[in-house]
Steps between C-alpha positions, in 0.01 A plus 500: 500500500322772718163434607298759288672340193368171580149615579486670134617186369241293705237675344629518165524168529169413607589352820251553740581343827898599424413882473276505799774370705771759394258770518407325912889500531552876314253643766565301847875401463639728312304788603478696145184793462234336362539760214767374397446167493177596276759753242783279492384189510146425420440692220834468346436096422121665380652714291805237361200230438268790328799591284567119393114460415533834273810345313317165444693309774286434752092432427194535703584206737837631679300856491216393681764246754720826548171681567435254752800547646513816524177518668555259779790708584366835487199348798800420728600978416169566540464534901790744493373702256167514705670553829565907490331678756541831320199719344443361182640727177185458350254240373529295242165266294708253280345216262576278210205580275233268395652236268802493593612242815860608519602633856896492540572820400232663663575356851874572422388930465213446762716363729762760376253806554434319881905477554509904412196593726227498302145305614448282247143308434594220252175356323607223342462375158271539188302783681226633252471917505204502737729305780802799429213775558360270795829565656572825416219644671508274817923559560491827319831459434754776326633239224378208333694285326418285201651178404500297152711236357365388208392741208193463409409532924652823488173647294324436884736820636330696275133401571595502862612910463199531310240420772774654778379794247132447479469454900647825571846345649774553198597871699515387799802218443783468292517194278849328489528197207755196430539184368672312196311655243489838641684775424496913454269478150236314703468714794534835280183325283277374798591829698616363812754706721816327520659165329777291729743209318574370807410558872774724644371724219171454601582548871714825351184646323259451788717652719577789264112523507456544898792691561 
């Protein structure tokens, strides 16, 4: 079994210290792009865990232990990612909105969006619509991004457009959505520029954006 295999399985897994360890091996033994690790391995156990939680076999706790996983892992990518030397693409504001305290797959596209040459300031999670505006006028960045995993969190993407709106900044960036509960309907109805299912998509569309 190839390396990349086992790190997907690590994670889907939920075993931490196991996944690290590949991914340390993937990187300084075997040499592999960074990328690649993150495409073929790390988010394929994500995705194989996410797709046994929507079937009803897995629950909460192997979602939040793959999660765990999966984040430990993506710390040892993240200097890489960081590394280039090039002028950034663009810039990039990117936030799970207030309520919501789920980060994996935003650090998966933020550190995506850093691997493809874009400056990326990552504010967290739960940030209220004052702290995206905050932001937006101290990095004026091209793009912000909005995260949201749970449903009734997603409602914040809309207030956070609206005072984007009332403070003069919704022209001056384009608003890029995602998330579980997210999809085309939603963006069309809170009016925000572009919806991503998953980050290459969302790395696709900002680039598209900038080009």
């Amino acid at each position: 079994m190839d390396t990349l295999t086992k790190i997907a399985q690590f994670v889907e897994k939920g075993q931490i210290q196991e996944a690290k360890e590949a991914t340390q091996k993937a990187l300084d033994v075997e040499k592999i792009p960074p990328m690649e690790i993150l495409n073929k391995g790390l988010i394929v156990g994500l995705a194989a865990v996410g797709e046994a939680f929507s079937c009803q076999k897995a629950f909460v706790p192997e979602l939040m232990t793959a999660g765990m996983a999966m984040k430990e892992s993506l710390e040892l990518l993240r200097p890489s990612f960081e590394a280039s030397d090039s002028p950034p693409m663009g810039t990039v504001v990117i936030g799970t909105v207030e309520g919501d305290v789920h980060d994996v797959g935003k650090n998966i596209v933020a550190m995506m969006l850093q691997g493809a040459g874009f400056k990326v300031h990552d504010l967290g999670i739960d940030i209220p619509a004052a702290k995206f505006v905050e932001a937006v006028k101290q990095h004026q960045p091209e793009i912000l991004a909005l995260s949201a995993l749970y449903t009734p969190t997603r409602l914040a993407m809309a207030e956070t457009l609206k005072a984007m709106e009332s403070n003069g900044l919704r022209t001056k960036v384009k608003v890029i959505i995602g998330g579980a509960p997210i999809d085309q309907n939603f963006c069309n109805l809170i009016k925000a520029d572009g919806y991503a299912p998953d980050a290459p998509q969302a790395v696709q569309m900002c680039k598209k954006w900038l080009a």
